[in-house]
C-alpha positions as CSV (number, residue, x, y, z in Angstrom):
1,X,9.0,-25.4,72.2
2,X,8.6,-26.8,69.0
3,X,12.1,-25.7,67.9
4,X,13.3,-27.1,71.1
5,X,13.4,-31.3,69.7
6,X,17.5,-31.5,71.1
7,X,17.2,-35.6,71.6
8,X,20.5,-35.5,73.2
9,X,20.2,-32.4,76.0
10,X,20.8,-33.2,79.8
11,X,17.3,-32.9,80.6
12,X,17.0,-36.5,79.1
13,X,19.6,-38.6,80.5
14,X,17.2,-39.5,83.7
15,X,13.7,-40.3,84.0
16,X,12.2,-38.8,87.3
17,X,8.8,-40.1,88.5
18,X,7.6,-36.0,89.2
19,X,9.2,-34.5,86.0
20,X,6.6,-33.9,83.2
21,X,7.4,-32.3,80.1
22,X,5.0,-30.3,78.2
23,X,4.6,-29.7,74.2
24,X,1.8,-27.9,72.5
25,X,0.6,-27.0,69.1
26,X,-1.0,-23.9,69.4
27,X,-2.7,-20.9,67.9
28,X,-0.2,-18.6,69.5
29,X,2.3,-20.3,66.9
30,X,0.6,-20.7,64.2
31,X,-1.3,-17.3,64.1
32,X,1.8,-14.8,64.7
33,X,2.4,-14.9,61.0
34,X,1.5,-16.4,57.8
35,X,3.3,-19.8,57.9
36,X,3.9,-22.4,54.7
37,X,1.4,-25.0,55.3
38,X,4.5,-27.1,55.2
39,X,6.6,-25.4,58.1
40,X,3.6,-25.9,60.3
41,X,3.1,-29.6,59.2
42,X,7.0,-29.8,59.9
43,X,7.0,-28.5,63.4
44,X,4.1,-30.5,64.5
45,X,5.6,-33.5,63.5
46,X,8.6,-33.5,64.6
47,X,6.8,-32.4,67.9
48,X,4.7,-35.6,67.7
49,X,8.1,-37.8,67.2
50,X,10.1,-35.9,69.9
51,X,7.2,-36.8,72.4
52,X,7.2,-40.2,71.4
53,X,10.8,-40.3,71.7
54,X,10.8,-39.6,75.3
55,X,8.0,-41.2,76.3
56,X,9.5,-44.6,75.1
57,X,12.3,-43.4,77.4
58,X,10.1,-43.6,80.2
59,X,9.8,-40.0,80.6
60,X,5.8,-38.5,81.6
61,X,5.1,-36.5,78.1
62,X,1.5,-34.0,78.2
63,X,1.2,-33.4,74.5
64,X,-1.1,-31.1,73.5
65,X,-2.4,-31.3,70.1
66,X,-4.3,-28.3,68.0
67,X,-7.8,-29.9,68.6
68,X,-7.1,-30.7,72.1
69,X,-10.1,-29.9,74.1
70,X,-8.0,-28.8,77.2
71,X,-5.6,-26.8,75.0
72,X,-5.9,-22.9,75.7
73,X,-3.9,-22.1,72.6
74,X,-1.7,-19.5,74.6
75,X,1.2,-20.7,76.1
76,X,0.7,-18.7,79.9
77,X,-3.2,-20.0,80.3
78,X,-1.5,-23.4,79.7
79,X,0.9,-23.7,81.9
80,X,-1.6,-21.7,85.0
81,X,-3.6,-24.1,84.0
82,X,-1.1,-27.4,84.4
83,X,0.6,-26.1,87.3
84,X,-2.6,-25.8,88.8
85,X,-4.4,-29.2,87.9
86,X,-0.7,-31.4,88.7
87,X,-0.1,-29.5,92.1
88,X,3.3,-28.3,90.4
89,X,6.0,-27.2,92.7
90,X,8.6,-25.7,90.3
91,X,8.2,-24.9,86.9
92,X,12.1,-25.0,84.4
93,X,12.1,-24.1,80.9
94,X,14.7,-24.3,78.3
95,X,15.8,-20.6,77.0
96,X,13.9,-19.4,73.8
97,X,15.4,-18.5,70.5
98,X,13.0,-15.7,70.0
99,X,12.7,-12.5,71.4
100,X,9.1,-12.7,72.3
101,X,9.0,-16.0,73.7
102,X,11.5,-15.4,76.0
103,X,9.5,-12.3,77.0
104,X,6.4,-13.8,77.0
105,X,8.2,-16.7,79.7
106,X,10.1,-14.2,81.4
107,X,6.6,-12.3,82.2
108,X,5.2,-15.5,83.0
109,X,7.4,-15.8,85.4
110,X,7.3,-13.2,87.3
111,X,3.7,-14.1,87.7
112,X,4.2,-17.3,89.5
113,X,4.1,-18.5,93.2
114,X,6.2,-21.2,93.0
115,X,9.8,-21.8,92.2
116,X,11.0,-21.4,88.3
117,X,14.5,-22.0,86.4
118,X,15.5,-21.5,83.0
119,X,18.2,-23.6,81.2
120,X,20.1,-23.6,78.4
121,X,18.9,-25.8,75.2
122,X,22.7,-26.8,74.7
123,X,22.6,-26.4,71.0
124,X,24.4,-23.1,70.0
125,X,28.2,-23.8,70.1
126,X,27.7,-20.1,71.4
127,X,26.0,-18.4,74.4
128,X,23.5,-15.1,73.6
129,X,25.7,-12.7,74.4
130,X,29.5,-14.0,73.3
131,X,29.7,-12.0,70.1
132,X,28.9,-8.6,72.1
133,X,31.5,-9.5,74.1
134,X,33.5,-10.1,71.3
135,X,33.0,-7.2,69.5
136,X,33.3,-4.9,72.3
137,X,34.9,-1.7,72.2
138,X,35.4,-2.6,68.2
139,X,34.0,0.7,65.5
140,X,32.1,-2.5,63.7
141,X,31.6,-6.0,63.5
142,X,33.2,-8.5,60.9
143,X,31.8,-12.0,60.3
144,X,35.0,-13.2,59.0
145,X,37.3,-12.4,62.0
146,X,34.5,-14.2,64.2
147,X,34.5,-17.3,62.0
148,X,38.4,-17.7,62.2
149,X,37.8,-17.4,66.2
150,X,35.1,-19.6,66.3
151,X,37.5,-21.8,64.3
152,X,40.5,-21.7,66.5
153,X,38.2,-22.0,69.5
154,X,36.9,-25.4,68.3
155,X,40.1,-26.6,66.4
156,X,37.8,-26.9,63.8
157,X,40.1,-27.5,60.2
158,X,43.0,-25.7,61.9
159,X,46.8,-27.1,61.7
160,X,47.8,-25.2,64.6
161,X,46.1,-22.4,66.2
162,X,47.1,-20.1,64.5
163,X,47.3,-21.5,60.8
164,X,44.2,-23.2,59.2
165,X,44.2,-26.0,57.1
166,X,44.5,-25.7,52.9
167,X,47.0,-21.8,54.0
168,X,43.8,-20.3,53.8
169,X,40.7,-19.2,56.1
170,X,38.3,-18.9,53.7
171,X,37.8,-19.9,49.9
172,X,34.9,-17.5,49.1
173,X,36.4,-17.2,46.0
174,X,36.6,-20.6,44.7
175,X,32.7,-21.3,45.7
176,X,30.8,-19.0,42.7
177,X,30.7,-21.1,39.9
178,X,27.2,-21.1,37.6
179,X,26.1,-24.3,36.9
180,X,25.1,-25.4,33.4
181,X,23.8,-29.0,33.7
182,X,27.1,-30.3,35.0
183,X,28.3,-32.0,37.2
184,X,24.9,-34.6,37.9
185,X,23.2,-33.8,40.6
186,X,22.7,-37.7,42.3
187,X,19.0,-37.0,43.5
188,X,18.2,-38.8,46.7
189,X,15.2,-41.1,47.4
190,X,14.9,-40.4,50.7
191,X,12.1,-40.9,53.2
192,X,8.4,-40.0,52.0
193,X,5.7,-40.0,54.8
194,X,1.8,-39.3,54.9
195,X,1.2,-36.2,57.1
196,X,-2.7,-36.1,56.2
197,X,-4.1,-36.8,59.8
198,X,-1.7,-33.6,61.0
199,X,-2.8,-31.6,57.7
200,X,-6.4,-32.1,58.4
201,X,-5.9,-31.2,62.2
202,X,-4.5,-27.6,60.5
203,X,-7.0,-27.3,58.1
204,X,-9.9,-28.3,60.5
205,X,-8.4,-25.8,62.9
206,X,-8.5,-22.8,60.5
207,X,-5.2,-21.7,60.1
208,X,-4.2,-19.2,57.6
209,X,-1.4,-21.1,55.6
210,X,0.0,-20.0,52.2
211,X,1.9,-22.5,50.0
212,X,1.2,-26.4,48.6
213,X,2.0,-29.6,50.1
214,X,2.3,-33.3,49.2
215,X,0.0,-34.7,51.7
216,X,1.5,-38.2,50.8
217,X,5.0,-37.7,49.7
218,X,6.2,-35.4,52.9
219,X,10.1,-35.1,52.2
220,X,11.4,-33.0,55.3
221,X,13.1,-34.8,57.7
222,X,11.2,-34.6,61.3
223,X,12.6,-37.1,63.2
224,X,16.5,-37.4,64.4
225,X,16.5,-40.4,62.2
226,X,15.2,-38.4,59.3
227,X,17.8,-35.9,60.0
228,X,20.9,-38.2,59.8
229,X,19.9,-39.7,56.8
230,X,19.6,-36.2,55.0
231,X,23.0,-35.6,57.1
232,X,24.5,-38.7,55.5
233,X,23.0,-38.2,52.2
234,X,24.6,-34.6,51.7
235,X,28.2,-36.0,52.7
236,X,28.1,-39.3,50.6
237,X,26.6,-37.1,47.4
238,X,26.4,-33.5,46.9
239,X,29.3,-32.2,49.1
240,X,31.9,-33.0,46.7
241,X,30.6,-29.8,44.7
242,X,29.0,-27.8,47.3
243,X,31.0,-25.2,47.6
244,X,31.8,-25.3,43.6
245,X,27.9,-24.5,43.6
246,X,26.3,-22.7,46.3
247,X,25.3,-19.7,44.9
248,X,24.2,-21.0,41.7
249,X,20.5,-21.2,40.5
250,X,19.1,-23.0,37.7
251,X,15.1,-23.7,36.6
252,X,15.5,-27.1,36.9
253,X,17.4,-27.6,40.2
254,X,15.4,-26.6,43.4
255,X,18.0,-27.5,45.8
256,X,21.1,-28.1,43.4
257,X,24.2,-29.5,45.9
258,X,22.5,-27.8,49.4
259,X,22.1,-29.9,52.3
260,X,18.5,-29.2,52.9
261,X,19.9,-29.4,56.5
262,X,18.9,-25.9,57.9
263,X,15.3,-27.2,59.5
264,X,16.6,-30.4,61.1
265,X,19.1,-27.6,62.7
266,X,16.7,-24.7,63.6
267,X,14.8,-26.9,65.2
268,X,17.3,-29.0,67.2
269,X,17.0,-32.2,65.4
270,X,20.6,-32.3,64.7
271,X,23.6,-30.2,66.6
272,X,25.9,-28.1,64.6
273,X,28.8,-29.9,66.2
274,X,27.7,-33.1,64.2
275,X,27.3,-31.7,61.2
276,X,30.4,-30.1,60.6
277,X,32.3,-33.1,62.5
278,X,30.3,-35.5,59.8
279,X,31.0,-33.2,57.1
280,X,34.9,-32.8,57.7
281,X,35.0,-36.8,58.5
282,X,33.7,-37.5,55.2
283,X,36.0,-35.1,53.3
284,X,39.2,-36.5,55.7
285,X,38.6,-40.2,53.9
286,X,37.9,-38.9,50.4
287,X,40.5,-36.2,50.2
288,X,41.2,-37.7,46.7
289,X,37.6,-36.6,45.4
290,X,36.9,-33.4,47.6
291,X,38.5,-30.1,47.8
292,X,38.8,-28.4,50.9
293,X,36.8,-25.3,49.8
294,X,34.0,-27.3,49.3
295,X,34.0,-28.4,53.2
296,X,35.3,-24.7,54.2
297,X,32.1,-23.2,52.6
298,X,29.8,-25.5,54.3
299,X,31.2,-25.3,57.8
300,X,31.9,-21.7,57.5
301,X,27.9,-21.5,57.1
302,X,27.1,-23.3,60.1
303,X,30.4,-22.3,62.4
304,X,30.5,-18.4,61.5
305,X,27.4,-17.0,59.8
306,X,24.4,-19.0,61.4
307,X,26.4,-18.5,65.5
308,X,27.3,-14.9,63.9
309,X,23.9,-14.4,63.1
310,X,22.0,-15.7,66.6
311,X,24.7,-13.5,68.2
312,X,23.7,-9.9,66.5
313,X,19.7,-10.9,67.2
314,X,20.5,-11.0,70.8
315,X,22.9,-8.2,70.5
316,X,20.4,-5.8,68.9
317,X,16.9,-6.4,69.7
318,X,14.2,-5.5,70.0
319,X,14.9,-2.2,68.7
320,X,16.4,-4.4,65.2
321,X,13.0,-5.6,64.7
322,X,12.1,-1.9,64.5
323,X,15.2,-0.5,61.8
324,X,14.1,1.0,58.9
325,X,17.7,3.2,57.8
326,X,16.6,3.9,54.3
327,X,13.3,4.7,55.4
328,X,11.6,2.0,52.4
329,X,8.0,2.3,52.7
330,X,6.0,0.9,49.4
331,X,4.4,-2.6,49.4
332,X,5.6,-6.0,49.1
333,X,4.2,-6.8,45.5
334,X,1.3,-8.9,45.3
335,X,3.3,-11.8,42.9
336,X,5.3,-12.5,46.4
337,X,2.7,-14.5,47.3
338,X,1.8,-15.9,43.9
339,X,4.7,-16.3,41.5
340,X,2.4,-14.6,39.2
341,X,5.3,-12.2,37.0
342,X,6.8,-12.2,34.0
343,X,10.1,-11.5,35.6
344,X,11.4,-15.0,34.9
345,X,14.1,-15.1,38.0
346,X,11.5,-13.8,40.5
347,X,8.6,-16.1,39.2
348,X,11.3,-19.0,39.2
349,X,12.2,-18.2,43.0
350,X,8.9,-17.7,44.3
351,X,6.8,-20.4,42.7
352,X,9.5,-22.8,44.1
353,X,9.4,-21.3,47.6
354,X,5.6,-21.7,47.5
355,X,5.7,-25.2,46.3
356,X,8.8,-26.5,48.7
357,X,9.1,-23.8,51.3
358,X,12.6,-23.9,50.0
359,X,15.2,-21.2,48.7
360,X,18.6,-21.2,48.9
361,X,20.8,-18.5,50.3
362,X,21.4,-16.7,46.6
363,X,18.1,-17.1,45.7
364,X,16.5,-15.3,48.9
365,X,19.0,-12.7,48.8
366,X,19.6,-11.8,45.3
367,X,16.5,-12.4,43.8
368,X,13.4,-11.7,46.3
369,X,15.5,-10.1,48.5
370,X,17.4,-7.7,45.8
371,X,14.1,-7.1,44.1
372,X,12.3,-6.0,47.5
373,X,14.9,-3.3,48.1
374,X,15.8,-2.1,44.9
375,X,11.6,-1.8,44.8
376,X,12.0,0.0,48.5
377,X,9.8,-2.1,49.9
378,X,9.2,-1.8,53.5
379,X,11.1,-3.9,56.0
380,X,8.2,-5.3,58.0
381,X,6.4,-6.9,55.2
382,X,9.8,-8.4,53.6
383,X,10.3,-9.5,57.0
384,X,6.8,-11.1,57.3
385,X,7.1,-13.3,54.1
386,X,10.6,-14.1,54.7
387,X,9.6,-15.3,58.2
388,X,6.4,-17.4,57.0
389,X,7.6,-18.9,53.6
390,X,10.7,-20.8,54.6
391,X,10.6,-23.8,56.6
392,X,13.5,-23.0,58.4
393,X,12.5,-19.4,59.3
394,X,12.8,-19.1,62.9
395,X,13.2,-15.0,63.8
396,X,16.4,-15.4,65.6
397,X,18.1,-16.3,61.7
398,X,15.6,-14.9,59.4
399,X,15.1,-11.3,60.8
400,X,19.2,-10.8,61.0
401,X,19.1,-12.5,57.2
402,X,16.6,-10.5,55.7
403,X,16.3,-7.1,57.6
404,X,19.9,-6.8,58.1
405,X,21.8,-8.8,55.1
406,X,19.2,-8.3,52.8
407,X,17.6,-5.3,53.0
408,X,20.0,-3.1,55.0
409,X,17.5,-1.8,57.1
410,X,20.0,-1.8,59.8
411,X,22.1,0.8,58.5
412,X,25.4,-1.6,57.9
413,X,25.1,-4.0,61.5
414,X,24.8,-7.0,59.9
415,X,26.3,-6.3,56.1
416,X,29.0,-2.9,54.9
417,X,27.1,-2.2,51.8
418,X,23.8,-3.3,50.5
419,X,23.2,-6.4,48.7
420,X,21.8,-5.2,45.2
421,X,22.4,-5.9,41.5
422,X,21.2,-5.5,38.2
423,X,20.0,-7.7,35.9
424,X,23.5,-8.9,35.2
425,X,24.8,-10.9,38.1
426,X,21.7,-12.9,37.6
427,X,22.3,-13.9,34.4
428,X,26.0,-14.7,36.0
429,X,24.9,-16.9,38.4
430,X,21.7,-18.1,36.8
431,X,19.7,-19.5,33.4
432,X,16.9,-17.2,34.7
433,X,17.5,-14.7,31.8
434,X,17.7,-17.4,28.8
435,X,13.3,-17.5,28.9
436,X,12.6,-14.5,30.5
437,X,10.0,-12.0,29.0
438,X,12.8,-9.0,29.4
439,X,15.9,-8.7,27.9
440,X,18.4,-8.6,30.4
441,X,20.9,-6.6,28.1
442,X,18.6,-3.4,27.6
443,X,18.5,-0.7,30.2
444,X,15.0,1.7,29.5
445,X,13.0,-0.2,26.5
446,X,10.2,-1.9,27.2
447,X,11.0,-5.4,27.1
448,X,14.3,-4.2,29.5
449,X,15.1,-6.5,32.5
450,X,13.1,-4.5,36.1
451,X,16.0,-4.5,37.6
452,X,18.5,-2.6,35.6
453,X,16.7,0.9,35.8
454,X,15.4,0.0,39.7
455,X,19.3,-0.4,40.1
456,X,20.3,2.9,39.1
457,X,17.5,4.6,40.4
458,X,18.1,2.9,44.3
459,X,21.6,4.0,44.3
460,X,20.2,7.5,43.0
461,X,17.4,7.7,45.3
462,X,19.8,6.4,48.2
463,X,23.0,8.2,47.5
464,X,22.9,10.0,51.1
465,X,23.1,7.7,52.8
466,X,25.8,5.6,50.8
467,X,28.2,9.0,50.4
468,X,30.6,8.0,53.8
469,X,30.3,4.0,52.7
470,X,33.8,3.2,51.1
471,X,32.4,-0.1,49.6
472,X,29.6,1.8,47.6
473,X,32.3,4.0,46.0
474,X,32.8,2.4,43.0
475,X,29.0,2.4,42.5
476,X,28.2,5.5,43.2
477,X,31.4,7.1,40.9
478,X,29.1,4.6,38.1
479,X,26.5,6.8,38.8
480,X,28.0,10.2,38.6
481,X,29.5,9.5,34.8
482,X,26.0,8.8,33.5
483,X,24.0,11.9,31.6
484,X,21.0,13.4,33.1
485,X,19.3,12.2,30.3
486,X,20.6,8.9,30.5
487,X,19.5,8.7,34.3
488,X,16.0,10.6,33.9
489,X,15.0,7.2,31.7
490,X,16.3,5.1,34.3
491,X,14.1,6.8,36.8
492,X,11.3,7.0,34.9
493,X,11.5,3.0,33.8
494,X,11.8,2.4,37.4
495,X,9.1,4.7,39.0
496,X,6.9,3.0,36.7
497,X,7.5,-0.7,37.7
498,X,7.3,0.7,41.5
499,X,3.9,2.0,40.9
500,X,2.5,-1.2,39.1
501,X,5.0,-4.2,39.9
502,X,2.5,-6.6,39.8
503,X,2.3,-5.6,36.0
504,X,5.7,-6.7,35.4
């Protein structure tokens, strides 16, 4: 599969006369959501370079591209049809990462006469199911105690087992900084490619895209060699102040001190191993310049909440796919797929996303994200635009993310409370408010910030279901000291932007 590119898995380390190995772009892909024209131009060519790769390895490659004539554009008529025209006598595949692919293959399966297999991809540094058994027996799950046991389990920045380096596990605390235009942000050069004969294949094809690209001027890394260099990039120049910076946001910065890593990972390019073993190399020899909690905040990304993550998606679906606790059911608003609103964070977010299929963590979760609940939007649509706006959306880390972190639509699996704020932790974390049409300081007035009254007005409209959550007291004790009146204008302000949001 196209998220499938591992260069280095066992599979490859012998070339067999009888082995072929099959890749296809497909409608079945490109048609179960809306992509980003550039997520679909990403996949493909990185399929295109992974074939390449292991045919100059001597390895038999059938590449199916979109506008092949013999392509069937559903992955079960292509494979019948394979096995059928190469005599096949046993068919192995390499474990999915979604839900429905492994279905569809498992069902495929069964359907066969001859022999089949599945393997592992040998990319997770954990297997599906090792955080159920983790977990189980426990009244609820906790990412951090996972992360210091995925930590002591791979001696990764430990002293001893039991004591990790720096005296502490995690340095949350140090890494929420706001920046202002310091420290420089060394901008990388990095590889551009022309990707017009695979945009033309897409467009020829008729596939429903949203987004812009740079046909010329392609910046995402899709080959392993791509991939190291962004790898090397990130550890020469911006992790020195990751950490400082990773929930900051700024109008000028699209990716600020982020690795841009994520896509070369979902899709196999590179393996987490490597990446945190070449970020904490680099910060072993430049101690001097870099802190530990920058390099604890990156690999506790990769080591505890992206393995944390793939292990509640195979822990709770398919009925996760289905959780709706709050019972949310208006519309995603139409500027999602625009940028078109005079909210300046949200327009700020979401043109960027459509022009670089790029947001960071912060920006997807307290801004679209925070703005989707507080605007009780329903789960399946937030999940649909999460899933086809970001390059590196793959279900397994984007439903968990945004259904579960984000919207609380799992009832507290994923995250204890739900992520929301008012107008005021953006302008913590942000120069979003400086140009905005609203004025993030007033509550009800007309030129007041969206998301103060739809704040109030979600923890009032939610309250039920928050009145046994201990980490919504404080909130909720907020909301018993204001005045009826005080609230009814809250309400009111808010009821109004639900109705209309795309008058906003």
């Amino acid at each position: 599969m196209g998220d499938q590119l591992n260069h280095k898995h066992s599979w490859y380390d012998q070339t067999e006369e009888d082995t072929y190995y099959f890749m296809a772009e497909m409608r079945q892909e490109t048609d179960y959501a809306t992509h980003h024209v550039q997520k679909v131009v990403a996949f493909f060519e990185s399929m295109q370079n992974f074939a390449r790769w292991l045919e100059a390895r001597g390895h038999s490659v059938i590449y199916y591209a979109l506008d092949d004539p013999e392509n069937e554009q559903q992955l079960p008529k292509n494979l019948d049809q394979l096995i059928s025209d190469y005599d096949i006598e046993k068919f192995e595949y390499q474990l999915p990462d979604e839900y429905r692919l492994d279905e569809q293959l498992k069902s495929f399966c069964t359907s066969l006469s001859i022999a089949s297999e599945v393997f592992d991809t040998e990319h997770f540094l954990t297997r599906r199911n090792d955080l159920a058994t983790f977990y189980e027996g426990k009244k609820e799950m906790t990412m951090e105690y996972f992360y210091r046991h995925m930590r002591k389990k791979y001696d990764i920045l430990m002293v001893s087992n039991s004591n990790p380096e720096g005296g502490k596990w995690n340095f949350d605390k140090s890494n929420r900084k706001k920046w202002k235009g310091k420290p420089e942000i060394p901008h990388e050069r990095g590889f551009r490619k022309n990707v017009s004969a695979t945009l033309k294949r897409i467009r020829d094809a008729g596939v429903k895209t949203m987004g812009s690209i740079s046909e010329e001027n392609f910046n995402w890394p899709t080959s392993r060699e791509d991939a190291l260099s962004v790898l090397n990039y990130f550890c020469k120049n911006l992790l020195v102040h990751f950490g400082d910076y990773q929930d900051a946001m700024h109008t000028e910065e699209v990716y600020l001190f982020h690795s841009r890593l994520s896509f070369a990972m979902n899709s196999k390019l590179l393996h987490p191993r490597e990446v945190i073993e070449s970020a904490i190399d680099y910060w072993r020899t430049h101690k001097d310049a870099i802190d530990i909690s920058q390099v604890e905040g990156f690999v506790r990304q990769i080591l505890g909440w992206r393995e944390y993550m793939r292990g509640i998606y195979w822990k709770e679906m398919p009925s996760f796919g289905r959780s709706n606790k709050l019972d949310n059911q208006n519309p995603l608003p139409e500027f999602y797929w625009t940028g078109k609103t005079k909210m300046n964070c949200l327009k700020q977010t979401i043109s960027q996303s459509l022009e670089h299929a790029y947001a960071h963590h912060i920006q997807r979760l307290m801004i679209t994200g925070n703005f989707a609940l507080l605007a009780q939007c329903h789960p399946n649509e937030v999940d649909a635009w999460y899933l086809g706006i970001y390059i590196d959306a793959i279900e397994w880390v984007e439903i968990t993310n945004t259904r579960g972190m984000s919207q609380f639509a799992d009832g507290g699996i994923v995250a204890t409370k739900p992520y929301v704020s008012s107008g005021s932790y953006i302008n913590k974390m942000s120069n979003y408010c400086k140009d905005c049409h609203y004025s993030v300081s007033k509550k009800v007035e007309e030129r007041s910030c969206p998301f103060n009254s739809l704040y109030w007005n979600f923890l009032d409209d939610k309250k039920a279901h928050f009145k046994d959550n201990q980490r919504m007291n404080m909130m909720m004790a907020m909301l018993e000291k204001k005045s009826a009146e005080d609230l009814s204008q809250l309400k009111e302000r808010a009821a109004e932007i639900i109705r209309n949001p795309d008058n906003f």
